[in-house]
MMTF fields as JSON, N, C-alpha, C and O atoms, coordinates in Angstrom:
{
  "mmtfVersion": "1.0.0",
  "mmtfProducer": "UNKNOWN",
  "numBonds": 359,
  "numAtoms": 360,
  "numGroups": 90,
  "numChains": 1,
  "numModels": 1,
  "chainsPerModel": [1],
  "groupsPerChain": [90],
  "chainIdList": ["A"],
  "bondAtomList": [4, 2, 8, 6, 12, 10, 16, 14, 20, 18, 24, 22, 28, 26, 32, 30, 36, 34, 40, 38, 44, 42, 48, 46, 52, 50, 56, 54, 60, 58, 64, 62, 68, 66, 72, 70, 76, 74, 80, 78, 84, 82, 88, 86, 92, 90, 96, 94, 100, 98, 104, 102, 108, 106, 112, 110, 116, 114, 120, 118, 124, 122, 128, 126, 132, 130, 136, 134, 140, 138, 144, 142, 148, 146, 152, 150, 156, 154, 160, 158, 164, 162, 168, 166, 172, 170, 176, 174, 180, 178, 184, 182, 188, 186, 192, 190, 196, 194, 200, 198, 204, 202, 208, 206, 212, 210, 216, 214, 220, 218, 224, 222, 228, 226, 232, 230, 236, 234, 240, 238, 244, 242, 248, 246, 252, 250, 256, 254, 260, 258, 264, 262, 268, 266, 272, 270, 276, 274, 280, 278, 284, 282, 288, 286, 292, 290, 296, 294, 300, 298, 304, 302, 308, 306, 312, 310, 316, 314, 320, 318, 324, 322, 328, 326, 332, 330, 336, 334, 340, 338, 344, 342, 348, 346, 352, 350, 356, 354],
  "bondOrderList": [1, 1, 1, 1, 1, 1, 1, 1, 1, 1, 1, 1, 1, 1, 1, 1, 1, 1, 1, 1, 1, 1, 1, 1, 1, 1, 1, 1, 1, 1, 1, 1, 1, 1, 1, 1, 1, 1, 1, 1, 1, 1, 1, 1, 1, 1, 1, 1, 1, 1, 1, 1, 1, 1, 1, 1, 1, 1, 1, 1, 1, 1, 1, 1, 1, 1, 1, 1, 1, 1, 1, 1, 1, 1, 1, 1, 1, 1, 1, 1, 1, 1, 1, 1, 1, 1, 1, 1, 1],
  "groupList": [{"groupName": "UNK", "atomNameList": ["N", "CA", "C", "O"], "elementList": ["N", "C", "C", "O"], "formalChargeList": [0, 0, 0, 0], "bondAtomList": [1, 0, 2, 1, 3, 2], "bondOrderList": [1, 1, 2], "singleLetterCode": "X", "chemCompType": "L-PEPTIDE LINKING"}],
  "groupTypeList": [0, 0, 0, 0, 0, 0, 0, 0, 0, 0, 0, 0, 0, 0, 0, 0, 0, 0, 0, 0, 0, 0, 0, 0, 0, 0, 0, 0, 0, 0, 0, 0, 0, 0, 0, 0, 0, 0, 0, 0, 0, 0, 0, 0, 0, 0, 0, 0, 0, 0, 0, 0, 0, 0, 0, 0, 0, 0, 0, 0, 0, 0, 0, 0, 0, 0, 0, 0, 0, 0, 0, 0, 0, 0, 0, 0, 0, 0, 0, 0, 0, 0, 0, 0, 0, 0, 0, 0, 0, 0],
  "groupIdList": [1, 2, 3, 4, 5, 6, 7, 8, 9, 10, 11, 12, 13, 14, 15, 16, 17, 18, 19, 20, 21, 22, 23, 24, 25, 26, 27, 28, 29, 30, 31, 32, 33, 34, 35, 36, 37, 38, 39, 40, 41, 42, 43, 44, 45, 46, 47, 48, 49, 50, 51, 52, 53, 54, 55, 56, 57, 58, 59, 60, 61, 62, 63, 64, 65, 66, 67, 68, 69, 70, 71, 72, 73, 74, 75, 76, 77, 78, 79, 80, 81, 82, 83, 84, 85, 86, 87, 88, 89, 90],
  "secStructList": [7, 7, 2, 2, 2, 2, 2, 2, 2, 2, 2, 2, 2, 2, 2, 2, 2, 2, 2, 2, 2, 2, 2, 2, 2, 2, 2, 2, 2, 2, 2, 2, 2, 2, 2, 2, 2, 2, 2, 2, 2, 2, 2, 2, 2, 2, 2, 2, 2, 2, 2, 2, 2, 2, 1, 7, 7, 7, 7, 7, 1, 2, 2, 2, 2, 2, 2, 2, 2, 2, 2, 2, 2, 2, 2, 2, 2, 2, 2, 1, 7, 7, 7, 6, 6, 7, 7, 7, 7, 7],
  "xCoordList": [-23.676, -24.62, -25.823, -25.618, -27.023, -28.457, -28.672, -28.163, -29.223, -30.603, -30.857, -30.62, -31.353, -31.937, -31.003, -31.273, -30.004, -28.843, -28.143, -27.801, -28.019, -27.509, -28.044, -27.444, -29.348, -30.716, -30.586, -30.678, -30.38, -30.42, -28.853, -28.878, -27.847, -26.297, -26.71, -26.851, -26.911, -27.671, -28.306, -28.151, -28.864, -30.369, -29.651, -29.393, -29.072, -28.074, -27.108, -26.558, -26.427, -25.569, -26.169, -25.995, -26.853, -27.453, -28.276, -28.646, -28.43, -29.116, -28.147, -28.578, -26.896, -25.604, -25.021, -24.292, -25.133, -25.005, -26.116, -25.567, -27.334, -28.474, -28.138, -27.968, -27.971, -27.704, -26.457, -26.633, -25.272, -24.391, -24.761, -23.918, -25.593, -25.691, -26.281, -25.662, -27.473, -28.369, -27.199, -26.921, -26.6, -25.459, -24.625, -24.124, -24.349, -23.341, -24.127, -23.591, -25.279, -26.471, -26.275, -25.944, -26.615, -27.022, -25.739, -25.592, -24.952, -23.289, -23.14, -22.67, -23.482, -23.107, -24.391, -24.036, -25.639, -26.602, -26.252, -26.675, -25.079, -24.863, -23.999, -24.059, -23.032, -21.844, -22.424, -22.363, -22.931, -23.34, -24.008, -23.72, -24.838, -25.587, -24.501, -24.464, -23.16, -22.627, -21.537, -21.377, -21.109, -20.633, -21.667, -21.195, -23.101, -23.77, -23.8, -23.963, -23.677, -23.386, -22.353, -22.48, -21.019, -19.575, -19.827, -19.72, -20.154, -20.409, -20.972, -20.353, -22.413, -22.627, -22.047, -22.428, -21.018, -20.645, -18.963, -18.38, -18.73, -17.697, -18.128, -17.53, -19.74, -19.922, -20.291, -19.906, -20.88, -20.933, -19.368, -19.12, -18.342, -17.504, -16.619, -15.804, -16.726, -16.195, -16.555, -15.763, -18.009, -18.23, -18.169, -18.027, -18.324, -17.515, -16.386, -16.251, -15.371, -13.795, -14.284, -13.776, -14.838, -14.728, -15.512, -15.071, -16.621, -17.129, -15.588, -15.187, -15.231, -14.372, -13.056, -12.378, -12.403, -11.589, -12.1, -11.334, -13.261, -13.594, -14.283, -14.205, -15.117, -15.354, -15.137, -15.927, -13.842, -13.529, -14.685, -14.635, -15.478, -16.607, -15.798, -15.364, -15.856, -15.807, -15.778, -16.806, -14.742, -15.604, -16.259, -16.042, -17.394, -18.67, -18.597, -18.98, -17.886, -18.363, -17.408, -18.035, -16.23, -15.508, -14.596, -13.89, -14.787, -14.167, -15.195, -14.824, -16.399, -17.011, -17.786, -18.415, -17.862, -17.573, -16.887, -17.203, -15.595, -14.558, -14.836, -14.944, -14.913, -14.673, -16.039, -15.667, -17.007, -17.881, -17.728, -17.977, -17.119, -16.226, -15.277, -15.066, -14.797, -13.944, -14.518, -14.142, -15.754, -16.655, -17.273, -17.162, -17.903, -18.196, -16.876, -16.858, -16.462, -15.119, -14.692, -14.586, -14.632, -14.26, -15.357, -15.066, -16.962, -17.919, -17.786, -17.773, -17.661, -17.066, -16.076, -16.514, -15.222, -13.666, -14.127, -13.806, -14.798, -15.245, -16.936, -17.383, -17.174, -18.61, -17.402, -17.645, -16.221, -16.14, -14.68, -13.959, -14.305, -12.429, -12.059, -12.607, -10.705, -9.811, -9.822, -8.848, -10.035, -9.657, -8.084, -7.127, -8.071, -6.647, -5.83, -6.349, -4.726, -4.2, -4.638, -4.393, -5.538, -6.218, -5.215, -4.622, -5.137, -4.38, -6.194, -7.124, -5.305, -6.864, -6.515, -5.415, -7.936, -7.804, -8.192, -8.839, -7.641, -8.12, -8.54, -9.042],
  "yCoordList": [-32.454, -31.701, -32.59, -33.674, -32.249, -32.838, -32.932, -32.114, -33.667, -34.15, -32.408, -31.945, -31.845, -30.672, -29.319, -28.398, -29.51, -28.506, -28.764, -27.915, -30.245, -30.287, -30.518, -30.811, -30.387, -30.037, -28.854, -28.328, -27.848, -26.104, -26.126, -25.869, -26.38, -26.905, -26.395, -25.233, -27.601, -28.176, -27.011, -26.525, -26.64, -25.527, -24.64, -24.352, -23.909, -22.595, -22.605, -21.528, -24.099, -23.998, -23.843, -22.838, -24.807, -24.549, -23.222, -23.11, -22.361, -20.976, -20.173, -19.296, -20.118, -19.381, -19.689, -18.82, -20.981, -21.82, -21.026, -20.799, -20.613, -20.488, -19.145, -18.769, -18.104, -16.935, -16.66, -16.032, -16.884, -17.335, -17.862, -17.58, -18.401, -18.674, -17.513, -16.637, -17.326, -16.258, -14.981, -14.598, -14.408, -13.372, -13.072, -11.99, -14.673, -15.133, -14.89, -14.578, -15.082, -14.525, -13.394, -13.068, -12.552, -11.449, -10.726, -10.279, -10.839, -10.516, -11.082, -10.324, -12.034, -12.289, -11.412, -10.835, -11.314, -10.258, -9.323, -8.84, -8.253, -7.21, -6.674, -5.672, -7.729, -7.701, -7.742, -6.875, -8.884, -9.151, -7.649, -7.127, -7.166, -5.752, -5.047, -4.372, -5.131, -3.948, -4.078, -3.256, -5.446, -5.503, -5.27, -4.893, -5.525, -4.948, -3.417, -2.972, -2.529, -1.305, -1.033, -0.618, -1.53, -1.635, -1.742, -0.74, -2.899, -3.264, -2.169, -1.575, -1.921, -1.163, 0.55, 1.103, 1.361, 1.984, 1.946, 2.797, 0.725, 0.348, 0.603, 1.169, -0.234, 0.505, 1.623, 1.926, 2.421, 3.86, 4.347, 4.727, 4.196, 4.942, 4.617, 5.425, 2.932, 2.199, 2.892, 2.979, 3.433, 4.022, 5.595, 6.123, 6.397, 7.419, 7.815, 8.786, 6.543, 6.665, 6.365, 7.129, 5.737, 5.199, 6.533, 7.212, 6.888, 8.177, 9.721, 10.201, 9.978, 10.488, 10.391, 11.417, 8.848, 8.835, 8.428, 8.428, 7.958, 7.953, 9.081, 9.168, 10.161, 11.024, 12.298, 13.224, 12.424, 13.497, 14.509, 15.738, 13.918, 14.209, 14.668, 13.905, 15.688, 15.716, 14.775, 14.28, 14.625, 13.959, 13.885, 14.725, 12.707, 13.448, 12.656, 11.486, 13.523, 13.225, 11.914, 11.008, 11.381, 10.513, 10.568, 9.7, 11.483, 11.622, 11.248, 10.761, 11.572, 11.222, 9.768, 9.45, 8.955, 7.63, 6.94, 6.001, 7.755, 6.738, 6.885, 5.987, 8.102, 8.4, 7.265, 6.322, 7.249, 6.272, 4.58, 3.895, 4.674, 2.972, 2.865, 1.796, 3.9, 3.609, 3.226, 2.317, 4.352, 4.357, 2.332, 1.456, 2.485, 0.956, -0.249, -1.029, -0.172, -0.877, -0.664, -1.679, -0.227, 0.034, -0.303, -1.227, 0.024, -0.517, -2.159, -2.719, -3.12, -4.435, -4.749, -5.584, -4.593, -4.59, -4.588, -5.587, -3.667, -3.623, -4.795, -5.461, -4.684, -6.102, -7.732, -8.787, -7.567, -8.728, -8.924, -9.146, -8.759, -8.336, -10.093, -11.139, -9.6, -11.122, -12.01, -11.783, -12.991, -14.527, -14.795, -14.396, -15.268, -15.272, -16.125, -17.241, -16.113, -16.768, -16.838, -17.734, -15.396, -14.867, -13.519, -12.957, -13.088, -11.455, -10.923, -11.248, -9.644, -9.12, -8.65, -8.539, -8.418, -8.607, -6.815, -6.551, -5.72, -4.453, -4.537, -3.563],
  "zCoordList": [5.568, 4.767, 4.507, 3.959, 4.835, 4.865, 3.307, 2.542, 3.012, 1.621, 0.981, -0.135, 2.062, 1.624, 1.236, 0.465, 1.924, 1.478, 0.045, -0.778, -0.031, -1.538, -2.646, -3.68, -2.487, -3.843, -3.614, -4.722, -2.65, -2.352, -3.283, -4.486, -2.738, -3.758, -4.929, -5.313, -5.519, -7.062, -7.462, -8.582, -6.783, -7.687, -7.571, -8.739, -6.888, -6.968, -7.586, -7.814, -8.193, -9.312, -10.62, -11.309, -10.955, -11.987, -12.648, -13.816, -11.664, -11.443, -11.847, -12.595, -11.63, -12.197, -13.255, -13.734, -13.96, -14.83, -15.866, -16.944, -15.83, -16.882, -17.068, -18.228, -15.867, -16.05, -16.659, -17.703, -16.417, -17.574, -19.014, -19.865, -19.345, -20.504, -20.732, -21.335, -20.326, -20.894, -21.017, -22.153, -19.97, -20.555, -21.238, -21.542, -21.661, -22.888, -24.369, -25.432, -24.159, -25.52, -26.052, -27.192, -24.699, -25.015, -25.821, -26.959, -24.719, -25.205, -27.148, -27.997, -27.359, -28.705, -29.539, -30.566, -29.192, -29.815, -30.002, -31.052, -28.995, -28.864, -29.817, -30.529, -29.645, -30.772, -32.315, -33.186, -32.339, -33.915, -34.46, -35.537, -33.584, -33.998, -34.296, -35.324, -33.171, -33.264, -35.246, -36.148, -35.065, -36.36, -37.69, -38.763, -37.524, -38.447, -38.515, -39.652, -37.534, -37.619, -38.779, -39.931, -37.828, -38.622, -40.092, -40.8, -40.584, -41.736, -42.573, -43.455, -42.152, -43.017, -43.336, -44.368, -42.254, -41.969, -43.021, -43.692, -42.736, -44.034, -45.667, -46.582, -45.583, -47.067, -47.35, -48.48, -46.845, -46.685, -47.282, -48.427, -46.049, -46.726, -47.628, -48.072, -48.123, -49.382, -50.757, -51.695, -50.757, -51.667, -51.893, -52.997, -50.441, -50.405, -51.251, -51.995, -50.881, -51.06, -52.805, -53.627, -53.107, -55.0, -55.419, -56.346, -54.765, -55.52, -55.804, -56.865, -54.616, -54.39, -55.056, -55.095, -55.809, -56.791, -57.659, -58.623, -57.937, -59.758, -60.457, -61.682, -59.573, -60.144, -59.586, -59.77, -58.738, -58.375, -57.36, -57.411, -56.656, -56.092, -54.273, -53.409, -54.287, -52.579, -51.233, -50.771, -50.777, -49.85, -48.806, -47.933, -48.566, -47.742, -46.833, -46.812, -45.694, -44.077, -44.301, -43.753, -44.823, -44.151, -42.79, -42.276, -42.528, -41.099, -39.762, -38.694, -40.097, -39.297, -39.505, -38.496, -40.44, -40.615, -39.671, -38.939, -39.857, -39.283, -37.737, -36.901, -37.592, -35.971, -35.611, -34.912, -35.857, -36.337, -35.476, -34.483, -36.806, -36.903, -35.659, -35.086, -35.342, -34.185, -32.779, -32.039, -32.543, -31.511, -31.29, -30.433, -32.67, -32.783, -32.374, -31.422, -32.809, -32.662, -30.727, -30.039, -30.533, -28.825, -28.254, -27.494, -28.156, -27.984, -27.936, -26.84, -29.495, -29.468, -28.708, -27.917, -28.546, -27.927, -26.455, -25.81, -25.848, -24.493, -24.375, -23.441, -25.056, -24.842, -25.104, -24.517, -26.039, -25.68, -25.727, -26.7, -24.1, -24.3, -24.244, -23.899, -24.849, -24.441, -24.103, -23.384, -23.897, -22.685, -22.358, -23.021, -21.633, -21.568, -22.147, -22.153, -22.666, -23.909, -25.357, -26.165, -25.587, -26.817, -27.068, -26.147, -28.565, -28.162, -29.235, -29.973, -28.229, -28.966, -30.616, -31.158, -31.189, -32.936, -32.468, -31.454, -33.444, -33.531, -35.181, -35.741]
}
């Protein structure tokens, strides 16, 4: 292998190496949004549920909250499955 093939080597590793990182970013951007969804989707229906037993108030649209939270949740779960010798967290 010539001088010039293994700087071509080199540069094409490192090229898969950056793009990997950069996908590894994005992937954690994606998630974090998606748990800020979650989050706030939790307090939504945290206070739902307290309106609903402290003042006997109806409750509003907790079903579709959840179905919600679930969507989000599988969304996460699929942006960032398992490694191996991890179990997954639901």
């Amino acid at each position: 292998m010539g001088f010039m093939d293994k700087v071509k080597s080199v540069a094409s590793d490192a090229a898969a190496q950056a793009k990997g990182a950069a996908d590894s970013a994005q992937t954690k951007i994606e998630i974090s949004q998606l748990t800020s969804k979650m989050d706030d989707l939790a307090k939504q229906l945290g206070y739902s549920v307290y309106n609903e037993r402290a003042h006997g108030a109806p409750p509003a649209g907790n079903d579709a909250l959840i179905q919600q939270m679930r969507d989000l949740q599988d969304q996460i779960a699929a942006a960032n499955p398992p490694q191996p010798g991890e179990s997954a967290v639901t």
